[in-house]
C-alpha positions in Angstrom: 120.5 74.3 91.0 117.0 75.1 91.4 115.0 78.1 92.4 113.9 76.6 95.7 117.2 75.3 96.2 118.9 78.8 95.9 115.9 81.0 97.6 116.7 78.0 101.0 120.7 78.5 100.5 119.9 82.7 100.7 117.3 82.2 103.9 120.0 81.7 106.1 122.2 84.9 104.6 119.7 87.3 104.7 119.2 86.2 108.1 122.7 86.5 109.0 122.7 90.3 107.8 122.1 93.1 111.0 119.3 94.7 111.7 121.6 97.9 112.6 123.4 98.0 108.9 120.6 100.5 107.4 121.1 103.0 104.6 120.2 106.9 106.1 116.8 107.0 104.8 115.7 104.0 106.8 117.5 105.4 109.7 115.6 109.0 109.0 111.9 107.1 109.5 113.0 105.1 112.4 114.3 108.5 113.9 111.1 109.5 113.4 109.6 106.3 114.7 111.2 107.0 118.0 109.6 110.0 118.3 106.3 109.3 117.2 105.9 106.5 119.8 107.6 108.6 122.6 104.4 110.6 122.0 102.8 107.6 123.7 104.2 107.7 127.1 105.6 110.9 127.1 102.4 112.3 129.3 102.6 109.2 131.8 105.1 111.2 134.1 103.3 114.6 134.2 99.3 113.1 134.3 98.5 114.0 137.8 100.4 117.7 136.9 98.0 118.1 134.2 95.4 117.4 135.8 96.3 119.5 138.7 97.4 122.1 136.5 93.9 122.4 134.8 91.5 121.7 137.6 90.6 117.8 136.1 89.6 114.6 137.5 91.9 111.3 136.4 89.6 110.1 134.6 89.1 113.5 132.6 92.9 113.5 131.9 92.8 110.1 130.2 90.8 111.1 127.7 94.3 112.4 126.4 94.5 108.6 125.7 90.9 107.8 125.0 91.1 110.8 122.0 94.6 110.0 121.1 94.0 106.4 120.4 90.3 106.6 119.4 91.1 109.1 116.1 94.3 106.8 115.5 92.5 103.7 115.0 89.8 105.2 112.8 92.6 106.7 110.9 94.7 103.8 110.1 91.6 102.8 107.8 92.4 105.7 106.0 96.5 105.3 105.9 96.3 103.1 102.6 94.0 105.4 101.0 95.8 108.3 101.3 99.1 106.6 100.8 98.3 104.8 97.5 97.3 108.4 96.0 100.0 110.6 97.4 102.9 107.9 97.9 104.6 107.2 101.2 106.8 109.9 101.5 104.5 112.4 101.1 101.9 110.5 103.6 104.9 110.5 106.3 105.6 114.2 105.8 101.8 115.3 106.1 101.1 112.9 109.2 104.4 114.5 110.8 103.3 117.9 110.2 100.1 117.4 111.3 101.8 116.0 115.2 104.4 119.1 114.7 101.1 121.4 114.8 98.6 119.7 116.9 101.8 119.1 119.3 102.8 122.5 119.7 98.9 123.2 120.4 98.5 120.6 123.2 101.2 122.6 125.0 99.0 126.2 124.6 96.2 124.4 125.7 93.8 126.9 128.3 91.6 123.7 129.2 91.7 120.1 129.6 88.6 119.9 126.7 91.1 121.7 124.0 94.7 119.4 125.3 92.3 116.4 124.6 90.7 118.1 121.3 94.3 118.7 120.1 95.9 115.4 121.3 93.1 114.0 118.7 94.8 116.1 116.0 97.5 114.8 116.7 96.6 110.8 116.8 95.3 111.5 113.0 99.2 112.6 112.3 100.4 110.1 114.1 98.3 107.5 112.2 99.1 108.8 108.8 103.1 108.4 109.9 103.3 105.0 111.9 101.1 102.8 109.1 103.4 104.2 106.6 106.7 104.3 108.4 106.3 100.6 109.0 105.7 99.8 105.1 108.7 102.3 104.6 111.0 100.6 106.8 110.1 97.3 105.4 110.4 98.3 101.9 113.8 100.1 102.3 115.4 98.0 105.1 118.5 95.9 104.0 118.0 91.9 105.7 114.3 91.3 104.9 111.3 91.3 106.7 112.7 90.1 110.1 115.3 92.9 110.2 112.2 95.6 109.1 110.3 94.6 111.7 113.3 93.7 114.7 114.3 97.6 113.9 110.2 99.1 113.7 110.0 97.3 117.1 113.4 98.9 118.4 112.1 102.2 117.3 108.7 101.8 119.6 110.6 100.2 122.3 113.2 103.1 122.4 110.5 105.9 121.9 108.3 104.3 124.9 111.1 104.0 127.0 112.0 107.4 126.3 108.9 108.9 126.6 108.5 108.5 130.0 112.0 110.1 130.9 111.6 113.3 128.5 107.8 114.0 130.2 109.4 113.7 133.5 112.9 116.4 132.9 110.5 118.3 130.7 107.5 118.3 133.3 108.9 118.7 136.0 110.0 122.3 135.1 106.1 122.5 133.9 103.6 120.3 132.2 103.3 122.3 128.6 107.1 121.4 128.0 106.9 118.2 126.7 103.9 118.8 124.3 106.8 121.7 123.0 109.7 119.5 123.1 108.3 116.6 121.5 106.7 119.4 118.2 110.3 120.3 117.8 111.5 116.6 117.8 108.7 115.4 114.9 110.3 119.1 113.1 113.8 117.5 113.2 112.5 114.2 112.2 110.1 116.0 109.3 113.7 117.6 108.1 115.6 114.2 108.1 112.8 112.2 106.3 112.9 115.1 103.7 116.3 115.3 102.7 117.4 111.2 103.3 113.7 109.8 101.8 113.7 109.9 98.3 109.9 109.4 97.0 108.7 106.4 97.0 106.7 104.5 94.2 103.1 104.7 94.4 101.1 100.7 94.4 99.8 99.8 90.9 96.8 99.4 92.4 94.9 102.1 95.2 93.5 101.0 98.0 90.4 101.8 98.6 88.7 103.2 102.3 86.6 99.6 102.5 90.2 97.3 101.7 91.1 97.4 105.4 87.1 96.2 106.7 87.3 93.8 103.5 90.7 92.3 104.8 89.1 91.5 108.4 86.9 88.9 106.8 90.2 86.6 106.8 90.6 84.8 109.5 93.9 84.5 110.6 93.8 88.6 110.7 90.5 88.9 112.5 91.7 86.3 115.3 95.4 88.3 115.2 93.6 91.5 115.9 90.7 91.2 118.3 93.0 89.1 120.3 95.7 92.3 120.2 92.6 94.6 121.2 92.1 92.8 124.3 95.6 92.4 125.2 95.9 96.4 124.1 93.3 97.0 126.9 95.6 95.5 129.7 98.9 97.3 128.3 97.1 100.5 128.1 95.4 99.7 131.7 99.0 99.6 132.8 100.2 103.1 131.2 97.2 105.6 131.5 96.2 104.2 135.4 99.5 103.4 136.9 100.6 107.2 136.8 98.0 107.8 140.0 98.2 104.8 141.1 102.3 105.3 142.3 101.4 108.9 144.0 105.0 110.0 142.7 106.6 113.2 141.3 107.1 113.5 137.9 110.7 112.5 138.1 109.3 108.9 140.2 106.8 108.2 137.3 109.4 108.8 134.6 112.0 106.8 136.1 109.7 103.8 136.4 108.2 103.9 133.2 111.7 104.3 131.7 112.2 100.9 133.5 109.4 99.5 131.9 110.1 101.0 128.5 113.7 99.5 128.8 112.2 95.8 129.4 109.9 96.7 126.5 112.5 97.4 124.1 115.4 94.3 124.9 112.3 91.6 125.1 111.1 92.9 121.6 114.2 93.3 119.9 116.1 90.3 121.2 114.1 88.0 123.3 110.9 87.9 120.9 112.6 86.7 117.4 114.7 84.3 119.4 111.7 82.6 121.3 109.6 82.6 118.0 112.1 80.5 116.8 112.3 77.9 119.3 108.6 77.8 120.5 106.6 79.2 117.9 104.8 82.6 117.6 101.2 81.0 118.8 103.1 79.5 122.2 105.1 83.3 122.6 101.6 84.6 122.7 99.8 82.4 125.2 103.3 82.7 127.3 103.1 86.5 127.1 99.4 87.1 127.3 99.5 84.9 131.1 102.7 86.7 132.4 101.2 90.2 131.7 97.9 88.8 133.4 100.0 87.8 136.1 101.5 90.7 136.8 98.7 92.5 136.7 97.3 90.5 139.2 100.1 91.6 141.3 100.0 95.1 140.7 96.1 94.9 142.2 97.0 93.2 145.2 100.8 94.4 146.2 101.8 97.5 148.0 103.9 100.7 146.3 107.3 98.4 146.4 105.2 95.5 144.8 103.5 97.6 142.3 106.6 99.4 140.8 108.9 95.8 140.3 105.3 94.5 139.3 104.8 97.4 136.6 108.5 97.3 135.0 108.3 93.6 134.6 105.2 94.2 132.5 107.2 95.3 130.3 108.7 91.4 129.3 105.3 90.3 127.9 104.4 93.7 126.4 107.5 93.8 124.0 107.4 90.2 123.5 103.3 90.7 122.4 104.0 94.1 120.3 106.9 92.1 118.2 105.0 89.1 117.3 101.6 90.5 116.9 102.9 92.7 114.3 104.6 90.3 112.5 101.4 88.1 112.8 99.5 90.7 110.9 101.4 91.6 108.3 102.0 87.5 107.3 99.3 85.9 108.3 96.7 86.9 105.9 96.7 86.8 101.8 95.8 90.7 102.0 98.5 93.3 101.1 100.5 94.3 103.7 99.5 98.3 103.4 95.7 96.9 103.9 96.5 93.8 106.4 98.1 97.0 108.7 95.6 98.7 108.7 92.9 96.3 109.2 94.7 95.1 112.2 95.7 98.5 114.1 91.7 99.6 113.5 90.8 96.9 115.9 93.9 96.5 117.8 93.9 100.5 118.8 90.3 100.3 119.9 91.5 98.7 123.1 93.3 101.6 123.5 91.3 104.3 123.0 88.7 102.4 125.5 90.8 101.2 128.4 92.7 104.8 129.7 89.3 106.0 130.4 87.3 102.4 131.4 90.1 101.9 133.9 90.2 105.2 135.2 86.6 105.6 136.0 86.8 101.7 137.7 90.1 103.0 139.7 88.2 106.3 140.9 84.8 105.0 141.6 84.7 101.1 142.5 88.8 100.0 143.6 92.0 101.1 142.2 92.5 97.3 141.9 89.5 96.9 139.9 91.3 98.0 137.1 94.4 95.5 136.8 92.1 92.4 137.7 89.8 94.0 134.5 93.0 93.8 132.3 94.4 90.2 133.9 90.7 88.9 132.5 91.4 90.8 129.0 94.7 88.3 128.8 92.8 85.1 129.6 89.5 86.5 126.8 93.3 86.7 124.2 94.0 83.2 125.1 90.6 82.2 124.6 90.4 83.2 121.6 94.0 82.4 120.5 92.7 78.7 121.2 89.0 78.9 119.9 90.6 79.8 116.6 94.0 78.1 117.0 93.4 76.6 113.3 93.1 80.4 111.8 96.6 80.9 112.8 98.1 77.9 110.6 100.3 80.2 108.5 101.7 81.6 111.5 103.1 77.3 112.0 104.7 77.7 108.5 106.3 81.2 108.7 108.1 79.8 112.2 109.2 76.5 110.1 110.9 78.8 107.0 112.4 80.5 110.1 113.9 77.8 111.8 115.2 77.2 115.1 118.2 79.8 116.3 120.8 77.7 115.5 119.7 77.0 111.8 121.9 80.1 110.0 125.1 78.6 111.8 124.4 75.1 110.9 123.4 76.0 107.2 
């Protein structure tokens, strides 16, 4: 029997095996994962408390975002460097200490100018462990590349939906909790990750600071990722504005956005690998990228009632986007994976480090549905350009025909 014929007879296996059958380290980084990205929404809940609580405008409090964001997609053009030349354990261990610290500082903060100094701090750890945890998990997971990136995914969708709920318990007793709980978190995680994570091999080859600019100049990843930073700008439009948008308590706001987180995680972990089978990643897309425009559009014109079924439903498209933009990246160019990542979240995190604060300022000084019909645009600019540059995303055609539709593993 030949190569070929035995690598299409193991296809169907190794897509048979479980995303959830994982040996401990693997389980250790996606602990961590989980934490990391409750990071994220974890200061949804308590935004108008902060900003109470210091004496700020909205718009002052989402530079927490704009900072956060801004220093993590600078960053992640630094991941490969520092991974190459330290190895990936290591990288994870220094980006976790560095959230651990810069964490536990946010929480002391005496102004809103040192909680958004610090929550920068804390985007370069963050940066240093989510670029590597993904090539971790994806190196170390059993079942291939599709189970890597169906449990990455699960670990965002879990630590986003999450988020949300531990800011709200932990804020409503006062805002600096959180920032404290979630340092203690990233400790446990730091302490899994270094006992379960042996070290792993460095590349043959480093990477060096210009790889990830270098990589850009394909164009299947240069389409993937401007097209994720505009739809970035609408998802973050939803997170860092709807918190003053829903005049709730802490409690309200958490238990929405742990709605939306939910919806988040089931349409990335289940409902995205099963439609990219059976439509295509390209269609998934342009499907996702007009439902999330449409909802937005709802969210600007819809009372409180309107807004919050509106807001979880955003959710859908968001995990559905988040699953197969990520896997777009990391197969659609010729460029290492370690490089293609961080190419692609340099861009992609630009929309959103600009839209918490763009948003803001539109919902404070023009309409506080400014801001959603702003975002719905940003989905129709992602279909534009998924269609201008439709014939960029040709490998994206192939991957989806190796895959199969749904039913192929049974049948074969």
């Amino acid at each position: 029997m030949s190569a070929s014929s035995d690598a299409a007879l193991s296809a169907p296996a190794a897509r048979r095996d479980s995303p959830w059958r994982q040996p401990a380290p693997v389980w250790a980084t996606a602990f961590a994962a989980v934490v990391a990205f409750m990071g994220i929404g974890l200061v949804d809940p308590i935004l108008p408390s902060i900003a109470e609580g210091l004496d700020a405008t909205p718009s002052q409090v989402s530079l927490l975002f704009t900072s956060y964001f801004l220093v993590t997609a600078v960053a992640m053009l630094l991941t490969g460097f520092v991974s190459s030349r330290i190895g990936g354990k290591a990288t994870l261990l220094l980006g976790l200490t560095l959230v651990v610290v810069f964490a536990a500082l946010s929480g002391a903060s005496g102004s809103v100018g040192e909680l958004v100094a610090f929550r920068a701090g804390w985007g370069l750890g963050n940066a240093l462990f989510i670029a590597t945890a993904l090539a971790v998990i994806v190196g170390s997971a059993a079942g291939g590349m599709e189970s890597a990136i169906v449990l990455y995914e699960a670990a965002l969708g879990v630590g986003i939906a999450s988020g949300p709920l531990v800011g709200a318990l932990l804020g409503n007793w006062h805002w600096r909790a959180p920032f404290f709980g979630t340092a203690t978190l990233m400790a446990v995680g730091f302490l899994c990750i270094a006992a379960w994570l042996k070290a792993t091999p460095r590349p043959e080859r480093r990477i060096r600071l210009a790889d990830p600019l270098r990589a850009l100049a394909h164009g299947g990843l240069s389409t993937t990722a401007f097209t994720a930073l505009f739809y970035n700008f609408a998802f973050f439009t939803v997170l860092a504005f709807t918190p003053f948008l829903l005049g709730m308590s802490p409690y309200g706001i958490g238990a929405v956005f742990f709605g939306w987180g939910l919806m988040v995680a089931v349409s990335s972990v289940f409902g995205a690998p099963a439609l990219q089978r059976r439509i295509g990643s390209a269609a998934v897309l342009h499907t996702a990228l007009a439902l999330l425009g449409a909802l937005m559009l709802v969210v600007a014109f819809s009372g409180q009632a309107g807004i919050v079924v509106a807001v979880v439903l955003t959710g859908v498209p968001i995990g559905l986007n988040n699953t197969v933009f990520t896997a777009a990246a990391m197969e659609v160019s010729d460029a290492p994976r370690p490089v293609a990542s961080a190419g692609y979240n340099f861009v992609r995190w630009m929309g959103g480090a600009l839209a918490p604060f763009i948003a803001t300022k539109l919902g404070e000084e023009v309409s506080p549905a400014l801001p959603y019909i702003v975002g719905a645009a940003c989905c129709a600019v992602a279909m534009g350009i998924l269609v201008l540059r439709r014939r960029h995303l040709a490998p994206l055609k192939e991957l989806d025909a190796e895959q199969g539709p749904a039913a192929a593993p049974a049948t074969a």
